[in-house]
C-alpha positions in Angstrom: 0.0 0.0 0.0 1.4 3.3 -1.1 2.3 5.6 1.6 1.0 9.0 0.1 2.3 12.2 2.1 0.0 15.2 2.6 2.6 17.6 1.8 2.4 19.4 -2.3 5.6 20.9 -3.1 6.1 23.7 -5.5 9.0 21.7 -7.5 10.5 18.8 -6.8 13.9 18.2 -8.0 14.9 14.2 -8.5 19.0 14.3 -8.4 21.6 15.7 -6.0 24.6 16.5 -8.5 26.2 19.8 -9.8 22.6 20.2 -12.2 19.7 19.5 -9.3 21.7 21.3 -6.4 22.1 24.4 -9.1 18.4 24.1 -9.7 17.5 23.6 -6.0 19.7 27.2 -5.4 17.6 29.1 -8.3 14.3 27.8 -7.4 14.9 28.4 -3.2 16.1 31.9 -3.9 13.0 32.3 -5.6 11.0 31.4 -2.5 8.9 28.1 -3.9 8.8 25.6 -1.4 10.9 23.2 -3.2 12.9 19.6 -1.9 15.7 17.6 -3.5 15.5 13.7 -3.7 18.0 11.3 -4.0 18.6 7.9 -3.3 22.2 7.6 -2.3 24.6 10.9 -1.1 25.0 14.3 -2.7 27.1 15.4 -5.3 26.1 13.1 -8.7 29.3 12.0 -10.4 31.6 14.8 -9.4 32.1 13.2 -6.3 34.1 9.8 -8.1 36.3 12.5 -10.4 39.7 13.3 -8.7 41.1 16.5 -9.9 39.2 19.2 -11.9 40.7 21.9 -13.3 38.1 23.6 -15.7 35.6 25.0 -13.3 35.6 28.3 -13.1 37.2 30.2 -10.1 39.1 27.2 -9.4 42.7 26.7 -10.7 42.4 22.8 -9.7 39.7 21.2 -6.7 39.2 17.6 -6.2 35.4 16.3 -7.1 34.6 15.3 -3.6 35.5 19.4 -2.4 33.7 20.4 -5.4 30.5 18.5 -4.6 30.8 19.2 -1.0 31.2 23.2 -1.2 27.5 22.5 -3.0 25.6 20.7 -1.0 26.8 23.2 1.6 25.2 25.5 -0.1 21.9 24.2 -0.6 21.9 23.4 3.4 22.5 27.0 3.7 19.1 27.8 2.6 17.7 25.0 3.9 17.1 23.0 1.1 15.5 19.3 2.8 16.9 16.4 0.9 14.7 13.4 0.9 16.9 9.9 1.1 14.6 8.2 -1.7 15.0 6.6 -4.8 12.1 7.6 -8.2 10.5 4.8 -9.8 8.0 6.4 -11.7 6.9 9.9 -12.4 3.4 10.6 -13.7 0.9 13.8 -14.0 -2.9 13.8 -12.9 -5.5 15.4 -15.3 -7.6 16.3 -12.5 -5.1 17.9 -10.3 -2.2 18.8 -12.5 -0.1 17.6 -10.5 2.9 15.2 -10.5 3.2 12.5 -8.7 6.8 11.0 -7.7 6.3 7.3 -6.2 9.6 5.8 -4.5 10.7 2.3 -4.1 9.5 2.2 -0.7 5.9 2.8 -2.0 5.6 6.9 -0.8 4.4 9.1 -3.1 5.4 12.8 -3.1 3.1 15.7 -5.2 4.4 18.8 -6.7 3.5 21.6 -9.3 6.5 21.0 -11.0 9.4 18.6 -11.1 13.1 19.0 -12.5 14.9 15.8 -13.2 18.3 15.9 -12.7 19.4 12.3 -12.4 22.6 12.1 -14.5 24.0 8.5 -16.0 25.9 5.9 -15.2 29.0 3.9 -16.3 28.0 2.2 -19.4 29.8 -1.5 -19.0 32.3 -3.3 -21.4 29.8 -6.4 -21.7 32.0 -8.6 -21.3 33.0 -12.1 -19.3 34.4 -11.6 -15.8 33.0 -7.8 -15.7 30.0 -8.1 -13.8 31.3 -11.6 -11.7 34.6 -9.3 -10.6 33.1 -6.1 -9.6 34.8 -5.4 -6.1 37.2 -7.6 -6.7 39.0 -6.0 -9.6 36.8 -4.5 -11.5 36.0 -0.6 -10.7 34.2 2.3 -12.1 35.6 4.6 -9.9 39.2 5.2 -9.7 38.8 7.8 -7.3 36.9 5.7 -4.9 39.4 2.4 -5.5 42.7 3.6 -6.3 44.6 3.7 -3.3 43.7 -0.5 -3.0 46.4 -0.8 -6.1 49.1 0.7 -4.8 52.3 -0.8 -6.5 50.2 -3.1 -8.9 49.6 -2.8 -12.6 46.0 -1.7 -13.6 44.1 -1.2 -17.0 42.0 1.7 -18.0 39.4 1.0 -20.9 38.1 4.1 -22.7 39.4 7.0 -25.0 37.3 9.9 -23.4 38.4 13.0 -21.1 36.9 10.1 -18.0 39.4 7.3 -19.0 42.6 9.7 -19.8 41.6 11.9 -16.3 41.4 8.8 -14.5 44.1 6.9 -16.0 46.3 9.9 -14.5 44.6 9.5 -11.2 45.8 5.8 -11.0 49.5 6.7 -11.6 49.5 8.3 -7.6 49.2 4.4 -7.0 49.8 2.1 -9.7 53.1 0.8 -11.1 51.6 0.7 -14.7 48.5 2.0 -16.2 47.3 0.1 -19.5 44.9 2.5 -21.5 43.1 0.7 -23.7 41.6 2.6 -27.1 39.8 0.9 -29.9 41.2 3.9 -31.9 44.6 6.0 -31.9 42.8 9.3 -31.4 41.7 10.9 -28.2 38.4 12.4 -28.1 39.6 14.8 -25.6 40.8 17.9 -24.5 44.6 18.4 -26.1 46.5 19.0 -23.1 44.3 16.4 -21.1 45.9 14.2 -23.9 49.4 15.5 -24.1 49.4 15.3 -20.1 49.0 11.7 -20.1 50.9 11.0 -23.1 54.0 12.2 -20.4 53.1 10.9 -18.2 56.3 8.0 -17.6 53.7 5.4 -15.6 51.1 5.0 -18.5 51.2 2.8 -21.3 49.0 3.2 -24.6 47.3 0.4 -25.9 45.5 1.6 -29.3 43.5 0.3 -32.1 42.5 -2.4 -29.2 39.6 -3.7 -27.2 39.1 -5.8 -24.4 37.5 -8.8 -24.5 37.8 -11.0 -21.4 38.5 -10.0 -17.3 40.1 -13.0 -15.8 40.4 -13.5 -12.4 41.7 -16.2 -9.6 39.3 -18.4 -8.6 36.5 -15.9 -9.3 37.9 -13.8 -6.7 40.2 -11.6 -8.1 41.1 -10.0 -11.2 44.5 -11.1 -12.7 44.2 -10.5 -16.0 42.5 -8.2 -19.2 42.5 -10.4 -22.5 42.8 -7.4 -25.4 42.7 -8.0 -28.9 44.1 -5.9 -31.9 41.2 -4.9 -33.9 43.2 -4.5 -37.4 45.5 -7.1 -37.2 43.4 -9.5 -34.8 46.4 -10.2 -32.5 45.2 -11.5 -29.0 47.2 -10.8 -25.6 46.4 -10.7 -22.5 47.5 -8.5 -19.5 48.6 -8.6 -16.5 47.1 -6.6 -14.3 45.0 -6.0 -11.0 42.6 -4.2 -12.0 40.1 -3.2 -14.7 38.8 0.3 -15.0 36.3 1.0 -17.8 35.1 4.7 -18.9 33.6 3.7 -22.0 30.3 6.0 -21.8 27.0 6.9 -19.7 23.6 5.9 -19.8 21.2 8.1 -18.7 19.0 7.4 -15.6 15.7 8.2 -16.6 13.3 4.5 -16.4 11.2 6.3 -14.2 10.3 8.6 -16.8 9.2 6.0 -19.6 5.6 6.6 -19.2 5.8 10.2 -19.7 7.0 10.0 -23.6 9.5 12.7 -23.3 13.0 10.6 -24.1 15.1 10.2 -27.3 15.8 7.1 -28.9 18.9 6.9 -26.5 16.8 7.1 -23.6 18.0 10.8 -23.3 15.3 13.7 -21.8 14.5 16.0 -24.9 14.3 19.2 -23.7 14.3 23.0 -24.8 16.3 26.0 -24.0 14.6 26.8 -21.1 15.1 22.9 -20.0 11.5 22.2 -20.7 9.9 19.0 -21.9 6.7 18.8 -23.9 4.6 17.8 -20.5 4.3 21.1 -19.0 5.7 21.9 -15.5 8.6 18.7 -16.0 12.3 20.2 -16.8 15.4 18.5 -17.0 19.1 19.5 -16.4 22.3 18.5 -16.7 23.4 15.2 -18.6 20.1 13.3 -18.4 19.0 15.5 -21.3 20.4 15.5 -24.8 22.8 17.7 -24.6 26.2 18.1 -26.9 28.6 18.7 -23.8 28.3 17.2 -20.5 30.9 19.5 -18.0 30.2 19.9 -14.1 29.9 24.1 -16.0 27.2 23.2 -18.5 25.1 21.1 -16.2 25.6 23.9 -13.6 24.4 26.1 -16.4 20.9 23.6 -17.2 20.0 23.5 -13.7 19.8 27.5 -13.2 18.0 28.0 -16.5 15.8 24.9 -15.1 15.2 26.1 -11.3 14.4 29.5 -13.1 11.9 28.7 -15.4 10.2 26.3 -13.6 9.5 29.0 -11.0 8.2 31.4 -14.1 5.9 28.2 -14.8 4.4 28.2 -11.4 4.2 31.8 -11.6 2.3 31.8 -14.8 -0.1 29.1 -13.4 
């Protein structure tokens, strides 16, 4: 039986990274009685990056400081966070309102809602990934690094994620194997040239991976890679497996509402709008061409802002 609170926010904002908090900020300022909602802790994906150095008014601040310094703000003014996780989103005819149910069967009403829910690591798909996570296998370098101190590790990606992380690794690792299906970086030139200097890592191009081994099922001890123009097969060894190939965007709770791409993206306008009126989306849940901690910081204050014009105009 569904738990329904009594309480009807102004806008309720699903997501607790750089985009939601930014929205939460606007939309607070703007005196609407507003809450954020998150299942786990604050701070989305900036809070697994090491060091960032392309935020304005920073030179270089580590994701965790970052994330932190925002969530402090939004405590500031009060903001209440609400520990659940979305698993559906849906508007009433009769009301116009939305309704938010959670996996523990509450439901939560607002005027409007901002979705703010960012992605997640897209996986390599194949064997050993998913039967050596923890035990090898990481998507977080920042999180895990420090356990593979000394040891020789594998990166998998060609993205500003894998090259940024790859670095990261180096303060522990002996080696760091990047692994790139291509022999072009999709990232940043000096991000590129950084790591290309870097003594400790070890380009693997034109290559993909195609088996995690491990000990017993216990462990990782080896990355099988194969050369995708000359079909050579080798395998590495290493003690861990790091992939940054890609996100997908969290947004099944929204597949009712008929407002994704074929990607599973939110479409949205340039106010952050979707086609339902009063639901807005920020940051990289939508489908966007650049997804920065500054450009999702930029969709969640043109969100929180024109959601509270919506309300206003109601």
């Amino acid at each position: 039986m569904k738990n329904n609170t009594n309480e009807i926010y102004d806008i309720l904002i699903i997501g607790v990274g750089p985009a939601g908090m930014t929205a939460a900020i606007y939309a607070a300022r703007a005196m609407a009685k507003i809450a954020m909602i998150e299942k786990g802790a604050p701070g989305g994906k900036v809070t697994k990056t090491s060091e960032i150095e392309n935020y304005p008014g920073f030179d270089s601040i580590l994701g965790p400081d970052l994330a932190y310094k925002m969530f402090e703000q939004t405590q500031k003014l009060q903001i209440p966070y609400l520990g659940e996780k979305i698993i559906e989103v849906k508007k009433e005819p009769a009301t116009n309102l939305f309704e938010l149910v959670t996996l523990s069967e509450k439901s939560y009403y607002a005027r409007a809602v901002i979705v703010a829910t960012g992605t997640v690591e897209r996986k390599i798909g194949i064997p050993g990934e998913l039967d050596l996570y923890g035990m090898g296998v990481s998507y977080c370098a920042v999180c895990d690094g420090a356990l593979f101190k000394n040891k020789d590790v594998a990166v998998v990606g060609g993205g500003y994620a894998a090259l940024e992380e790859a670095m990261y690794l180096t303060k522990f690792a002996n080696k760091v194997y990047l692994i790139h299906r291509r022999n072009q970086f999709r990232a940043d030139k000096n991000v590129v040239e950084k790591a290309k200097n870097n003594p400790k890592i070890e380009f693997v191009f034109d290559t993909i991976s195609t088996e995690i081994k491990g000990v017993d099922s216990k462990k990782v001890n080896g990355l099988v890679v194969k050369n995708v123009k000359t079909n050579a097969v080798q395998e590495l060894a290493v003690s861990g497996v790091f992939p940054y190939i890609g996100s997908i965007p969290i947004t099944q709770f929204l597949e009712q509402m008929d407002v994704l791409d074929e990607n599973n993206y939110v479409i949205v306008d340039s106010k952050g709008a979707t086609k339902v009126p009063g639901l807005f989306a920020a940051g990289d849940v939508t489908n966007t061409t650049l997804r920065q901690i500054a450009t999702a910081v930029s969709d969640g204050s043109k969100a929180g802002q024109f959601a509270v014009e919506y309300l206003d105009n109601l």
